[in-house]
N, C-alpha and C positions, 0 to 999 in steps of 0.2 A: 808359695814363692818359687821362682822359674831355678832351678838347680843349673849350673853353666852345662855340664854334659846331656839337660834334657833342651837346650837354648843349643848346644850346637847340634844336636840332632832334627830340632823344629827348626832352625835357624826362625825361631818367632822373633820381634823385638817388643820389647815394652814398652810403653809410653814416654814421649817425649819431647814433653808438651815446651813451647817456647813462652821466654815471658812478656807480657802486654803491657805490664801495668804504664810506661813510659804515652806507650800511647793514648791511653783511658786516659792519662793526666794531660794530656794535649788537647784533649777533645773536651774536655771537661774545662779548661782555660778560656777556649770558646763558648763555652757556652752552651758545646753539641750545636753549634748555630751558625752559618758562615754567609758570607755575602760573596759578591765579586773581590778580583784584585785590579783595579784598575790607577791607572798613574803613579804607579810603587805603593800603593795602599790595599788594605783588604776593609771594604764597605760594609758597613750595616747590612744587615741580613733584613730586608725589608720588601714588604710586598710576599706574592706568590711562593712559596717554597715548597722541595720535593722530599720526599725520605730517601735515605741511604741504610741500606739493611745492610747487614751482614750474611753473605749468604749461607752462609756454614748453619746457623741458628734461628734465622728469622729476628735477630736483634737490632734496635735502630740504635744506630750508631751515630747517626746528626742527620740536623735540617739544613737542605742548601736554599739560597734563594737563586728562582730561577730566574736569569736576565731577558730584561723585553727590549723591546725599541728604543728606549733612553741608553738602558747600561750598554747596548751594543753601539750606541753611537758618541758615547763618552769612551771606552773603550778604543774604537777606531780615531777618536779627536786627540787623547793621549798618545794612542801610538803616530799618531800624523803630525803631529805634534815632535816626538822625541825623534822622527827621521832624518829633519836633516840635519841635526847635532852628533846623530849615532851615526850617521851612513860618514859622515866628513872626516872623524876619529881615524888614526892611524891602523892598517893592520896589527901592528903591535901594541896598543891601546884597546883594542877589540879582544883581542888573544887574550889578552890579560882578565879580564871579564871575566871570559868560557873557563880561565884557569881556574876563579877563582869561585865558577859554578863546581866545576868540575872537584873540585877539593872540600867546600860543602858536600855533596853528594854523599864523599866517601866518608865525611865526617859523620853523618847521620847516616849510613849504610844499614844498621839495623835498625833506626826507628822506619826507616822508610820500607823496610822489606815487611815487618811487620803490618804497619801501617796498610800496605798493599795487601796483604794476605786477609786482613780482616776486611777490607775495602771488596776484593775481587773474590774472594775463595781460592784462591791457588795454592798450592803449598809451600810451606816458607821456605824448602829446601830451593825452590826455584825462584822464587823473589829476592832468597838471600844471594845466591850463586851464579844467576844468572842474567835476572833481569836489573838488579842496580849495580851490579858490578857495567854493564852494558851502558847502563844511561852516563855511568861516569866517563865509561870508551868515549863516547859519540863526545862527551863535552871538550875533554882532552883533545882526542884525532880532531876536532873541527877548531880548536883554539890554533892547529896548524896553519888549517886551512884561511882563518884570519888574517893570520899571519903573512900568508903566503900569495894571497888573493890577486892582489897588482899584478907578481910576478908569471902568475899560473895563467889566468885569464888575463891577458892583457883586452884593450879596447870593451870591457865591461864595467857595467853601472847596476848596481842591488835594482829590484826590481821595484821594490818601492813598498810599504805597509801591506803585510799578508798576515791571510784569515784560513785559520790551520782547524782542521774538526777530527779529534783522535775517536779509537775507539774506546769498547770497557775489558778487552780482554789481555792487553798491555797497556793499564794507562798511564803509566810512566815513560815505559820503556817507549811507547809510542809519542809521547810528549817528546824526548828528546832527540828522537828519531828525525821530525820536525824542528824544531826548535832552535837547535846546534846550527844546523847549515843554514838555518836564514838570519841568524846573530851575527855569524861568521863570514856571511856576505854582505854585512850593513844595513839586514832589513829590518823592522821592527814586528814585532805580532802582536794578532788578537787571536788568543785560542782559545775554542771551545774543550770542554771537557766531556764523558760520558756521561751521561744524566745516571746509570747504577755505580759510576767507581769515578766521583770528581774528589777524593780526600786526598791524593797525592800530588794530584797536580795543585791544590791549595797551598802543599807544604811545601810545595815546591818553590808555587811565587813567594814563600815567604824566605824560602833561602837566598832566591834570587835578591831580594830585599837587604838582608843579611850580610850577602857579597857585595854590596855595591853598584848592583848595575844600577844603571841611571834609570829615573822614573817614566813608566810609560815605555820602554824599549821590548818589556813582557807584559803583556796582558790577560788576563784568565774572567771569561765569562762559561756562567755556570747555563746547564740546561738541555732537554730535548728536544725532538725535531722543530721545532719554531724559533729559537736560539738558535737552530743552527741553517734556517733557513735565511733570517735575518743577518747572521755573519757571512753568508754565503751571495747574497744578492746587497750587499751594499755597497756603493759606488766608488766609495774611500777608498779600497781595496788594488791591487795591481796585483798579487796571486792567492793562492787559493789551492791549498791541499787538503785532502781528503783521504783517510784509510775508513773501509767500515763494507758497507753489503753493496752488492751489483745492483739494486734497484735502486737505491739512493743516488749512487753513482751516475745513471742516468739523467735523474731530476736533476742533481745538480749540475753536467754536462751542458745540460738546455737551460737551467736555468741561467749560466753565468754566458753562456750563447749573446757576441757581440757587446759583451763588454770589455772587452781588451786586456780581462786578465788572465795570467798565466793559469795555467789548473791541470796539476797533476794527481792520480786518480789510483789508490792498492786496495784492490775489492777484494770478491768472493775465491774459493778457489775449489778445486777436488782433487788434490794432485795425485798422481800415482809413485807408487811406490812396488816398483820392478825388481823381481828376485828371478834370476836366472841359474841353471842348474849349476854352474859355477861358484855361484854363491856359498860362503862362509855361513851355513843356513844357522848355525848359532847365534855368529854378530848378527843377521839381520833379523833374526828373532827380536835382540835387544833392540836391534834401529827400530822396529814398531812399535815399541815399548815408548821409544822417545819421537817417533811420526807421529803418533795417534793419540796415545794416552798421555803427552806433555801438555800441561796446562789443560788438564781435562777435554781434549780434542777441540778446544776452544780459538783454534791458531786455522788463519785462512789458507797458510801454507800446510798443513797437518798432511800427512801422504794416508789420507783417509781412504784412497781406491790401490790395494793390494794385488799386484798381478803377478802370477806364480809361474812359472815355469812347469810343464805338465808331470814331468818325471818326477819332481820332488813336490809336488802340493802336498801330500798325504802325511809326509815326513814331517813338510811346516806346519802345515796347521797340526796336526799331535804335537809339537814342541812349543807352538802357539801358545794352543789350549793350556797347557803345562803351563807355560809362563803367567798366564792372565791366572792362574787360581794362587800365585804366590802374591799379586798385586794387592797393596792396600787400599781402603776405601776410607777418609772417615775424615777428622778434623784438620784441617789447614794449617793450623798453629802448631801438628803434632810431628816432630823432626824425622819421626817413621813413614808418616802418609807418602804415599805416592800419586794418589789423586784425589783432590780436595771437590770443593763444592762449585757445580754450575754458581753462573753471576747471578741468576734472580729466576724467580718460580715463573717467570714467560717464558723464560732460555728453557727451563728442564721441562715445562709442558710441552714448549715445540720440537722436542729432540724424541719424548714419550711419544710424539704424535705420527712422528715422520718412520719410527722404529714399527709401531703400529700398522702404519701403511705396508712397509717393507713385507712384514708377514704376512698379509694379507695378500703380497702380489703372489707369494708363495715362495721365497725365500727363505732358505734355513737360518735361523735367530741361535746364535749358542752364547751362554753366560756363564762364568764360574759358578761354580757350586753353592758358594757361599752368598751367593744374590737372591735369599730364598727372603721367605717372609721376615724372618727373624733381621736380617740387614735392612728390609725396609721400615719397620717397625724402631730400629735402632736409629735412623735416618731421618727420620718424617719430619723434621724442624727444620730440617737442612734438606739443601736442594743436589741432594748427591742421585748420580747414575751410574751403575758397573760397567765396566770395560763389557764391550758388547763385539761379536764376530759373525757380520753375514757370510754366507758361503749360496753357492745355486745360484749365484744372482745376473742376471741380463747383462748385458752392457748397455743397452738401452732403457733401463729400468732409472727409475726417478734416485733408488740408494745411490746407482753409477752416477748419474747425473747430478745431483741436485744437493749442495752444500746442507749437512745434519749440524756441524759444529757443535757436535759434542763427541763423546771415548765412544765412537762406535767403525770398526774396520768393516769396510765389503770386498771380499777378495774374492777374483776370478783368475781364472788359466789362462795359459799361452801355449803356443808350441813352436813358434819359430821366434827367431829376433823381428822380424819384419812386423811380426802380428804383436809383438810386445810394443811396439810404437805406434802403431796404426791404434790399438788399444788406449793406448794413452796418452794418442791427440785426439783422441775419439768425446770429445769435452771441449763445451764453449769457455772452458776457462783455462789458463797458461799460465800459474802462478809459478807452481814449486812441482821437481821431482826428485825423487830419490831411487837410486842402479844399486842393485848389487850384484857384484860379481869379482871373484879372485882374474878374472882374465880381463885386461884392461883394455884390450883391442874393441872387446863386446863392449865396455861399460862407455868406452870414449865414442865410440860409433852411436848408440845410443844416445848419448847425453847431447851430443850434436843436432841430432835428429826430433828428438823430444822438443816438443812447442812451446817451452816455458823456460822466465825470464831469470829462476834458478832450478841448478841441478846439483846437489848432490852423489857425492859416489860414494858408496859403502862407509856413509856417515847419512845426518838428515839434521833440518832444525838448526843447523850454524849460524850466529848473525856476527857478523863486527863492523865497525864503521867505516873500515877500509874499504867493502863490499858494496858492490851496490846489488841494491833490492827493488823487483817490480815484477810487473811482467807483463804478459802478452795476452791478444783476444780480450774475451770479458773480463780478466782480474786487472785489468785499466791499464794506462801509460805513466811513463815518468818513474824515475827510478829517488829512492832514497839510502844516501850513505855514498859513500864514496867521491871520486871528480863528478863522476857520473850525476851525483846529488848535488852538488854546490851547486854545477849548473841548473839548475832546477829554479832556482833565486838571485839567479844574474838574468840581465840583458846585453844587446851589445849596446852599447853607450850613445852608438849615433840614432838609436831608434826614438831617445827621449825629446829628439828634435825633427823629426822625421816630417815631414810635410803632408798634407791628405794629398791623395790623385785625385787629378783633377778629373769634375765629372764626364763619364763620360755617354756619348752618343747610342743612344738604341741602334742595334744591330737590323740592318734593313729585311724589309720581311722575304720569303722565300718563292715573289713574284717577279715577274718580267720588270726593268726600270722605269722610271718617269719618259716621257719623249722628251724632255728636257733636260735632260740627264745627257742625252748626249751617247755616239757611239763610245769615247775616250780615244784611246790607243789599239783599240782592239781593230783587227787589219781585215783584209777581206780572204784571210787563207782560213784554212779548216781550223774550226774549233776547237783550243784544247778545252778538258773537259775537267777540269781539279775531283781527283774523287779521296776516299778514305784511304789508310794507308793499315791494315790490319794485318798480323797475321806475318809481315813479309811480303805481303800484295795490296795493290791498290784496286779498290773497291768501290762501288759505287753506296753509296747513303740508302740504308733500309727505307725511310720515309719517299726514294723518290724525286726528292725535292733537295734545290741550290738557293743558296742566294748571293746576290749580289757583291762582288767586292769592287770597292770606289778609291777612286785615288782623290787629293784632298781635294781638288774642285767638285768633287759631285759627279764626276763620269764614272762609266764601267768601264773596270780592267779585263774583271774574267767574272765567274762567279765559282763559288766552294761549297763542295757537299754539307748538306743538314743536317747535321748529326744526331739520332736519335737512342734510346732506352735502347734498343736493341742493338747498335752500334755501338755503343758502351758494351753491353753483353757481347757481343763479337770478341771486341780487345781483351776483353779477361777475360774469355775461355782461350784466347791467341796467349794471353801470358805465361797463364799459370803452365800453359803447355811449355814454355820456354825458360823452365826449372832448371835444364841445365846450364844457365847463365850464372845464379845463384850459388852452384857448386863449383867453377871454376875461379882457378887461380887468382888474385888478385892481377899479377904477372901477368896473367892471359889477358885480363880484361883491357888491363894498360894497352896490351900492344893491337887489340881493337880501338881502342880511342886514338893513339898517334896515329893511324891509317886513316880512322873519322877524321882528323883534324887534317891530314894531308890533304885526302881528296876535296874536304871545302876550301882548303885554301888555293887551291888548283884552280876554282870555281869563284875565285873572290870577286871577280867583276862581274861577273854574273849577279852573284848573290845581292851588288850594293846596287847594282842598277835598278834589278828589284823592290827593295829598300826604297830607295830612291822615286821611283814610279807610286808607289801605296802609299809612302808619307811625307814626301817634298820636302825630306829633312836636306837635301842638296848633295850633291858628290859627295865630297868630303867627308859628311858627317855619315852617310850610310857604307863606306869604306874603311871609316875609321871602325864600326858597329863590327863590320865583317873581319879584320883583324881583332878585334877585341873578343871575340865569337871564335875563334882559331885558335886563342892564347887560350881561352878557359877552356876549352876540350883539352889540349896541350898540360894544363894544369892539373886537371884531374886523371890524366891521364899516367902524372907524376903522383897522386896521392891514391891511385887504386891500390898497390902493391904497400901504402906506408903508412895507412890509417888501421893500426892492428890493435891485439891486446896489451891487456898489461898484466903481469901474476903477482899475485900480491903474496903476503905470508902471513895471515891473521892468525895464527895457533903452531903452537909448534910442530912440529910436521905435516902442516896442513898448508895447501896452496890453494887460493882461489883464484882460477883464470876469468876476467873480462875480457869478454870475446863480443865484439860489435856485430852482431847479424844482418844481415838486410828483413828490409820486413817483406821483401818478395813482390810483391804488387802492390806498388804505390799510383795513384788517381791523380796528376799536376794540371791545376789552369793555368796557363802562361795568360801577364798582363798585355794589356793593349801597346803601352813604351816598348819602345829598342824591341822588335818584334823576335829576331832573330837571335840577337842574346838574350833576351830573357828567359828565352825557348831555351838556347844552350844552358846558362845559366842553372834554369833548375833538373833538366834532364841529365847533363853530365855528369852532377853529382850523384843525380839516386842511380843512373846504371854503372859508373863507377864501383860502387859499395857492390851492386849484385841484384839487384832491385832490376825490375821488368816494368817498365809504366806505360800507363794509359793517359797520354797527353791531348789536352784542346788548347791550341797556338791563338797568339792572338785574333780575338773575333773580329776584326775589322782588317786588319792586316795577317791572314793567314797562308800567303803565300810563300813569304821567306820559310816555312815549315815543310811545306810542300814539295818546294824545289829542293828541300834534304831527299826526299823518297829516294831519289837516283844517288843520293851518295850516301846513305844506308843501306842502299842494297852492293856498293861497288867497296865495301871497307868492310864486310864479314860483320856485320854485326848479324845476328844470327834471328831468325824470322820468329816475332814476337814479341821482340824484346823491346823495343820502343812501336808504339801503336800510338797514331796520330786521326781523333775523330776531330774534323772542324764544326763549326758549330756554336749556338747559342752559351755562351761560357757557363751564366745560372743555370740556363735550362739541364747541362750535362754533366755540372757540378753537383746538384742534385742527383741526378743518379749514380754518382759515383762515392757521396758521401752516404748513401745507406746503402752501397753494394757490400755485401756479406764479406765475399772472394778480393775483396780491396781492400792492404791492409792500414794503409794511412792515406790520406787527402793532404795534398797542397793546394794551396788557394793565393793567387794574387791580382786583385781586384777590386770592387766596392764596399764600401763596410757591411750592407747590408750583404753581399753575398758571402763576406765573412762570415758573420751571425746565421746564415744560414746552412753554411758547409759546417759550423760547430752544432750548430741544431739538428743538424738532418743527422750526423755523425752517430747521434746516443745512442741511436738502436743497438751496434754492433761495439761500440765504446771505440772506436779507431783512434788511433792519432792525429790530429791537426794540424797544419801549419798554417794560419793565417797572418796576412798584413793587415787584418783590420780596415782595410781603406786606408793605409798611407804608403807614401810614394818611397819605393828604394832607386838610388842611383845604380843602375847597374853597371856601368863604366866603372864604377870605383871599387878597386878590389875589396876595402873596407866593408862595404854593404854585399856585391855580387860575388863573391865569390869566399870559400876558408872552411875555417875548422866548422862555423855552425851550418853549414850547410850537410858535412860527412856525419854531425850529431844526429841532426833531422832524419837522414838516411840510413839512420841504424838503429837499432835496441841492443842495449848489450845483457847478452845473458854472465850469469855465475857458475863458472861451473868448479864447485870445491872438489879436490879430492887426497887424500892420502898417500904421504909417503913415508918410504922408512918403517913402516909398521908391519 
């Protein structure tokens, strides 16, 4: 028996084990057997079913049935069904719902942490304290946001029945994460659950049931990847979220390609986690305690890539090492554990395999002491791995690279600030990072700089609902939690009526005219010659080749450069050079834009005769086009300097700033309509925000774009920052939606080359904005111009940090 004086000299603890029985009796009610929950009911367990182990023990704990083709389309007919009854409901009749989830949650707070803990393997210290304390956050914050919907978003409309696919390593916390903001915006779901951890989210629809929500408003279909490919390509649907791996994320990017739903994307991640000689090297010891070894290194944002500062490496890893041999190993349910069990013997084979690999590149592998034969031996039913620490390791090595998701840290050096970011954008993925350092000049500089959609400062692992969460490059778009999140689940309202564009004309090919065609207007003095506009200079078209521009009878005006693959590549190597647009002042950018708008309007008769000449729209209306084109550079020019953060205050002394980024290089097709504003239209906004783009003007009419060259060059905008290739719009959209160095694609145009700018996009997972093929009024400030245009234009990062501490 442990004597208190030899307990505080081991500082050991003794077992303490939490009790289950509550949920054995729940599961044992069913039958150990579950079906769907669809239209406020849980279904017969019939057909096809999977096991749900426990992974601590290798115990089965119930049979789910998996849903196929029928239950996912009774699921989407329920919830299609309860939409327009739920979406009509008052925000305050909505609010009341999420209260009244939100108040369940807390009432069953430990059946449900338990429940998870035997479900996932995690430890119940962290399913009790963090993760349902969390899912009750999101129900509450979003019963606001119900609330407040009309008044927050004005001219928005719920996006219509969405099919939500969580992962297995929050499945709760992830269910609500989802869940809350498309309730709270009047949508309905169908959501899949993890085919290793679907037991919470069952107990869940059944509280939902419990509270009152109306039937069919939550839907839960069980199952793997065919369930969720089924939920994911069904037609009923109008969004589509998705947390879980980068290659999934792809398929389903293309898969849902030209189907006109929304689809927001939290994949893989490797995030680093930066200790600078500054650093409090004790707290950030514990911060990788809570980076890496939280939730068994199971978390996408995990700051699994450690980068050390040179002077102190030696110091950290010995204080490291020290730390990792007091951790505990062992059962989930046990109130002392500090890291419980992988989710399932696939997870701990593939974390065994990728560690295997590591040593083998020749990487130093170090384990606590106690990871000897005797731990595994004590283990072997359960699916546990020891906190594990690479060192020697490449930057360019697959550990660096390549998500393990499981307790294993790879840390490397640094020796400047410079080389600690170059380091830690050195990674196709942008999720999470974590700075530490007592000097907060270094840590803010940094956190700036670093390519991911949260940061952390001398904390890690923070969530609240106030927050939003996503991120950048491969760990996907679209954020969840926060404004930032509700938007996610709105539209603007006039979209639901929007009309298709009308089809339009093959662009003439890039030879001499018909003779019947006609001279036009074109006179007998020297040729001008329309070339590219890259760089700051105009250019001639790499392919050599023009084609024809025709006014609406069918004569030649002039003809405009062909723009090709390597004319694209021109423009963004021209951009990304043009970075320091991105770092100046909002202020500054403003008083570029009102000199842009000056000089065009200096230029207005010009510009509408133009107009006028290419589409017969008549005086008037190509005049009215060119002041309308004046006002929205004018406009934006008003909202560079005021489209800013917000700081929230999730924790007590804790601030997280929303800071809107630009995504740097954005790819725009401007549509065939209003040639000239719709050109202004989507350019003024992305270089507004800080954004550098690579524009194709309208293909038929691409001269109004043209005749800008001379009042971009005469208003400071600075060489690179808007780059105009003419040319075939598919043809160039195409290459700009799988250019790597681009970081989002606009597209407005045919539906088909919709579908295709979403298609061609997965390589790199970019952001999209397509119209689908339907027509926007760009006259009308409602559609052309506002807040969703500066959304589009931006990502907004998290960056938490402490104070008063």
């Amino acid at each position: 028996m442990n004597k208190i004086v030899t307990i505080l000299d081991s500082m050991d603890y003794g077992p303490s084990p939490e009790e289950d029985s509550h949920v054995r009796a729940w599961l044992t009610r069913h039958g150990g057997r579950f079906g769907q929950f669809i239209g406020g009911r849980l279904t017969k367990p019939d057909g096809t079913t999977f096991e749900v182990r426990n992974p601590a023990d290798g115990e089965l704990l119930a049979e789910v049935a998996e849903a196929g083709e029928a239950e996912v389309e009774a699921a989407v007919k329920a919830a299609t069904s309860a939409f327009k009854s739920w979406s009509a409901l008052s925000g305050t009749e909505r609010a009341r719902h999420l209260y009244a989830i939100a108040r369940q949650v807390q009432k069953h707070a430990r059946f449900l942490a338990v429940l998870e803990t035997l479900d996932n393997g995690k430890p119940i210290r962290e399913t009790r304290d963090i993760d349902v304390p969390l899912v009750a956050r999101h129900f509450y914050h979003h019963a606001g946001w119900a609330e407040l919907r009309d008044d927050e978003f004005p001219g928005h409309a719920p996006a219509g029945v969405c099919g939500q696919i969580i992962p297995w390593n929050f499945p709760l916390l992830m269910l609500a994460w989802k869940v809350a903001p498309a309730l709270a915006a009047g949508c309905t779901v169908v959501l899949k659950s993890a085919e290793h951890t679907p037991l919470t989210a069952l107990a869940f629809a059944e509280l939902c049931a419990e509270a009152g929500l109306p039937a069919g408003v939550f839907n839960l279909v069980n199952g793997g990847g065919t369930t969720g490919a089924l939920v994911a390509g069904h037609p009923g649907l109008a969004k589509l979220a998705f947390t879980g791996s980068t290659e999934v994320g792809r398929l389903l990017r293309r898969q849902t390609a030209g189907s006109g739903k929304k689809l927001s994307l939290e994949l893989g991640g490797k995030s680093p986690f930066i200790v600078f000689d500054s650093a409090d090297i004790d707290a950030a010891v514990e911060g990788v305690v809570d980076a890496i070894w939280f939730n068994q290194g199971e978390v996408c944002c995990a700051g699994s890539r450690a980068l050390v500062q040179e002077g102190i490496a030696d110091r950290f890893h010995a204080k490291l090492r020290a730390r990792m041999e007091r951790l505990r190993v062992g059962s989930p349910l046990d109130k002392s554990t500090d890291i419980g069990a992988v989710v399932a013997p696939v997870q701990i084979a593939s974390i065994r395999a990728k560690v295997e690999a590591g040593v083998a590149e020749g990487a130093t592998l170090w384990q606590p002491s106690w990871a000897d034969e005797a731990f595994a031996r004590a283990t072997e039913k359960g699916c546990f791995f020891p906190p594990s620490l690479f060192t020697g390791v490449s930057p360019a090595s697959a550990l660096a690279q390549e998500e393990i998701f499981g307790p294993v840290l790879v840390s490397m050096t640094f020796r400047t600030p410079g080389e600690a970011v170059t380091l830690a954008n050195n990674s196709r993925y942008g999720l999470a990072a974590s700075i530490w350092s007592q000097n907060l000049d270094v840590a803010f500089d940094a956190a700036r700089k670093v390519k991911a959609g949260v940061v952390w400062i001398n904390s890690t692992n923070l969530f609240d609902a106030a927050v939003g969460f996503g991120g950048y490059k491969e760990s996907g778009f679209g954020r969840e939690g926060g404004r930032e999140g509700m938007l996610e689940y709105l539209v603007p309202a006039w979209e639901k009526k929007a009309r298709p564009v009308p089809a339009g004309k093959a662009l003439p090919a890039p030879v001499p005219v018909d003779g019947d065609a006609g001279p036009g207007s074109v006179s007998a003095s020297l040729d001008r010659t329309v070339k590219l506009y890259i760089g700051g200079r105009q250019m001639r078209p790499d392919s050599g080749y023009s084609y024809p521009v025709l006014d609406p009878k069918g004569r030649l005006i002039t003809e405009a450069g062909w723009g090709s693959r390597k004319d694209i590549r021109n423009a963004v190597e021209a951009a990304r050079k043009a970075d320091a647009w991105s770092d100046m002042t909002g202020h500054a950018r403003a008083q570029v834009l009102w000199f842009l708008a000056e000089n065009l309007e200096l230029r207005a008769a010009e510009f509408a005769a133009r107009i006028d000449r290419m589409t017969g729209v008549g005086s008037k209306q190509a005049t009215r086009e060119v002041a309308a084109s004046v006002a929205r550079i004018v406009h934006y020019a008003a909202r560079a300097d005021k489209h800013d953060g917000r700081v929230r205050a999730p924790q007590g002394r804790m601030l997280a700033l929303a800071l809107p980024e630009p995504f740097e290089v954005i790819g725009i097709s401007c549509p065939d309509e209003a040639p000239l504003l719709g050109f202004v239209s989507l350019v003024a906004p992305a270089i507004a925000m800080g954004n550098r783009v690579v524009v194709t003007p309208s293909q038929h009419h691409p001269l109004a774009a043209c005749d800008l060259y001379q009042v971009l060059d005469t208003s400071d905008v600075p060489d690179g920052v808007v780059n105009i290739v003419t040319g075939d719009r598919d043809q160039l959209a195409v290459v700009m939606a799988r250019h790597d160095d681009i970081a989002a694609c606009w597209y407005a145009g045919s539906a088909d080359g919709s579908a295709m700018v979403e298609r061609e996009s997965a390589g790199n997972l970019k952001a999209t904005w397509v119209n689908h093929g339907k027509a926007r009024d760009w006259h009308d400030p409602a559609q052309g111009q506002g807040e969703e245009f500066l959304f589009r234009a931006t990502r907004i990062k998290s960056i938490w940090t402490p104070f008063g501490v």
